[in-house]
C-alpha positions as CSV (number, residue, x, y, z in Angstrom):
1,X,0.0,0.0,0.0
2,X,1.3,3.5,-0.8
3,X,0.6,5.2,2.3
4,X,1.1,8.6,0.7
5,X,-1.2,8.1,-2.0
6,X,-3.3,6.1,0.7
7,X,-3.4,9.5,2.4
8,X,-4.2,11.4,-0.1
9,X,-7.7,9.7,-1.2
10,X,-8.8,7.0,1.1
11,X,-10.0,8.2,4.0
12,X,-11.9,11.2,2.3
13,X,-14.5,8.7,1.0
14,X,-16.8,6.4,3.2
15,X,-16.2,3.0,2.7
16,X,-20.0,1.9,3.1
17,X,-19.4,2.9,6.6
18,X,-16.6,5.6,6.1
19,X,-13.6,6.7,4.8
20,X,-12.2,10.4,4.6
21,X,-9.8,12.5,4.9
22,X,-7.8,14.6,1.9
23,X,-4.6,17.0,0.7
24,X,-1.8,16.2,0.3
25,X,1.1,14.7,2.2
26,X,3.7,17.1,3.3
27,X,7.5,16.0,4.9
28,X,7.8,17.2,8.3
29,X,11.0,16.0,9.0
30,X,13.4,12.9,9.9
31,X,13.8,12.2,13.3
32,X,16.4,9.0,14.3
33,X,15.9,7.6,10.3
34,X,12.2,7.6,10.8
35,X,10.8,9.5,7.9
36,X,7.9,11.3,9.3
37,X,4.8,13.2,7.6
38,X,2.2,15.3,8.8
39,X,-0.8,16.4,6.6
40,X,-3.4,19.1,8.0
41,X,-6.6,20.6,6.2
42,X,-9.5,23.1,7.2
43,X,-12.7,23.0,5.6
44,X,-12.0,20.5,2.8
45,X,-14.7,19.7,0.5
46,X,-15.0,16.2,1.5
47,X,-17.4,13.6,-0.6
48,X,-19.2,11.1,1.8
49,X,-21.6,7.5,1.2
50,X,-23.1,6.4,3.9
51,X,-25.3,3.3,4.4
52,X,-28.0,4.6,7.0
53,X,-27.9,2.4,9.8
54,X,-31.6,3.8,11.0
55,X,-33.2,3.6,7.9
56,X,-31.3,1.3,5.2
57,X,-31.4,3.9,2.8
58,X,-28.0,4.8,0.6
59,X,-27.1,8.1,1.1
60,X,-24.6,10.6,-0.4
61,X,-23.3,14.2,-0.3
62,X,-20.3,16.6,-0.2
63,X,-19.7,18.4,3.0
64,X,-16.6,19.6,4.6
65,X,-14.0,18.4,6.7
66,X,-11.1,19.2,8.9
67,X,-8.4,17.2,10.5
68,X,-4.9,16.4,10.7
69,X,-3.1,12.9,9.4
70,X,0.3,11.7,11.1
71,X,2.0,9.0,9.3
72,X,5.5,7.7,10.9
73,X,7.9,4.9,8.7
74,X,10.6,4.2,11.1
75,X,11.6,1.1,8.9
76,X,11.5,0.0,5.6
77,X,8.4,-1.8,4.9
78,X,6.7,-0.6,8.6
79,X,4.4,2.0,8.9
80,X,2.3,4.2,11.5
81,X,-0.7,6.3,10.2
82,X,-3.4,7.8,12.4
83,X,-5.5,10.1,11.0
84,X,-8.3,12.5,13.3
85,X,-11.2,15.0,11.6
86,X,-14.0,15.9,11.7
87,X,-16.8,17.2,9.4
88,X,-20.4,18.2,8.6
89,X,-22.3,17.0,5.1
90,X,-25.8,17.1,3.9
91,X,-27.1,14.3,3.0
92,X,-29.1,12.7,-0.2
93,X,-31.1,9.9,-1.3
94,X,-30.2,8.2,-4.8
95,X,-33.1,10.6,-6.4
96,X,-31.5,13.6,-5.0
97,X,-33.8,14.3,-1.8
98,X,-32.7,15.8,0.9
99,X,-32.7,13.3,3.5
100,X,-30.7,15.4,6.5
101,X,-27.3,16.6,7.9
102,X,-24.1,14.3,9.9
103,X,-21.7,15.8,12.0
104,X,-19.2,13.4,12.1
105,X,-15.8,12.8,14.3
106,X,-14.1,10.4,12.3
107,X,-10.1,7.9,13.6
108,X,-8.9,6.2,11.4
109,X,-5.1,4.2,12.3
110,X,-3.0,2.0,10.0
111,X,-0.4,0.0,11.5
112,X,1.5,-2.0,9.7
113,X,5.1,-3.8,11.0
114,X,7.5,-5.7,8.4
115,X,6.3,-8.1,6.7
116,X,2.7,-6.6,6.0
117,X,0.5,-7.8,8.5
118,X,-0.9,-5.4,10.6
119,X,-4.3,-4.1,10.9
120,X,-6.4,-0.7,9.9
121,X,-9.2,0.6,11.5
122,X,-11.9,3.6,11.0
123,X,-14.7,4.9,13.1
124,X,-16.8,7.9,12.5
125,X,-19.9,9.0,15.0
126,X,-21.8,12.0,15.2
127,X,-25.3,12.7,15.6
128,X,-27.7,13.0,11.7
129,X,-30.1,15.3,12.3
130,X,-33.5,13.5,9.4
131,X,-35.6,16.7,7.6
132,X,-38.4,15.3,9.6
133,X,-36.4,17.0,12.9
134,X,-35.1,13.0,14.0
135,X,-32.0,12.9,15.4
136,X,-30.3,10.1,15.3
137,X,-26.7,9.0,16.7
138,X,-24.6,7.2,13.7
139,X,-21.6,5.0,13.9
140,X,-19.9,3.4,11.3
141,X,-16.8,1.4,11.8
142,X,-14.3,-1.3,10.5
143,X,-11.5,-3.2,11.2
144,X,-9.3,-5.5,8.7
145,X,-6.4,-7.6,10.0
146,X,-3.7,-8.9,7.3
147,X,-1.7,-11.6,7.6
148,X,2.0,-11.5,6.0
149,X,2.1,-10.4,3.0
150,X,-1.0,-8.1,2.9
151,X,-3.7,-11.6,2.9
152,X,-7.0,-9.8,4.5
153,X,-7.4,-12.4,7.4
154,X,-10.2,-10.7,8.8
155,X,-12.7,-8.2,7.8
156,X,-15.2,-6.2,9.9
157,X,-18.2,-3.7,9.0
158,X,-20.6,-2.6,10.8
159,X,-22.8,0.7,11.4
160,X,-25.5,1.6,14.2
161,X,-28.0,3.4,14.8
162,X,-28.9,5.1,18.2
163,X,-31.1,7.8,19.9
């Protein structure tokens, strides 16, 4: 996995659950032979698809999001990203009606030691306020653990719905 290229897409999209984040990857410096990156944005138009957990519909949107990505490689072939934000979008259904809004805090860490197996994980939470005046707590998550060389040994999805 290219980490930097990896940083600059994945987590910006929702994968079923969620997946965001954006920009580019800037160096921020080498500390003991441990290249080390840092990525920071404001306000990012950021595009989202969420499976609604409360109501099973498929939803969509483009909101805007905020955060800041560290990602350490202290090793050939070993890496450290954790990436924090947080956003706001409006959300759609597939024929375009406005279904509501999601404030979202959104974690998402990548560890990965030599060899490849190591595991990445994502949650995002943050109350959806429905155009009927609902409000509803989402969570989306998910987990996948690799074996060596990058196998998928496990894979975990799954969203809630609360409140």
């Amino acid at each position: 996995m290219n980490v930097t290229r990896f940083l600059s897409s994945a987590p910006r999209r929702l994968l079923v659950t969620v997946l965001m984040l954006g920009a580019l990857v800037l160096p921020a410096g080498v500390l003991a032979g441990a290249e080390q990156f840092v990525d920071t944005w404001e306000n990012a138009p950021t595009p989202v698809a969420l499976l609604d957990p409360c109501t099973g519909q498929e939803l969509s949107g483009v909101g805007t999001e905020s955060g800041i990505a560290h990602a350490t490689f202290p090793d050939a072939g070993v890496e450290h990203v954790r990436v924090r934000a947080s956003g706001t979008v409006d959300l759609y259904d597939g024929d375009g009606a406005f279904v509501g809004t999601w404030t979202y805090h959104f974690n998402f860490s990548s560890q990965v030691p030599p060899e490849r197996q190591g595991i990445v994980h994502g949650l995002a939470v943050g109350p959806l306020q429905y155009a009927d005046g609902r409000t509803a707590i989402v969570q989306a998550q998910f987990l996948l653990v690799f074996e060596k060389g990058e196998i998928v040994k496990r894979a975990f999805q799954k969203s809630a719905c609360g409140g």
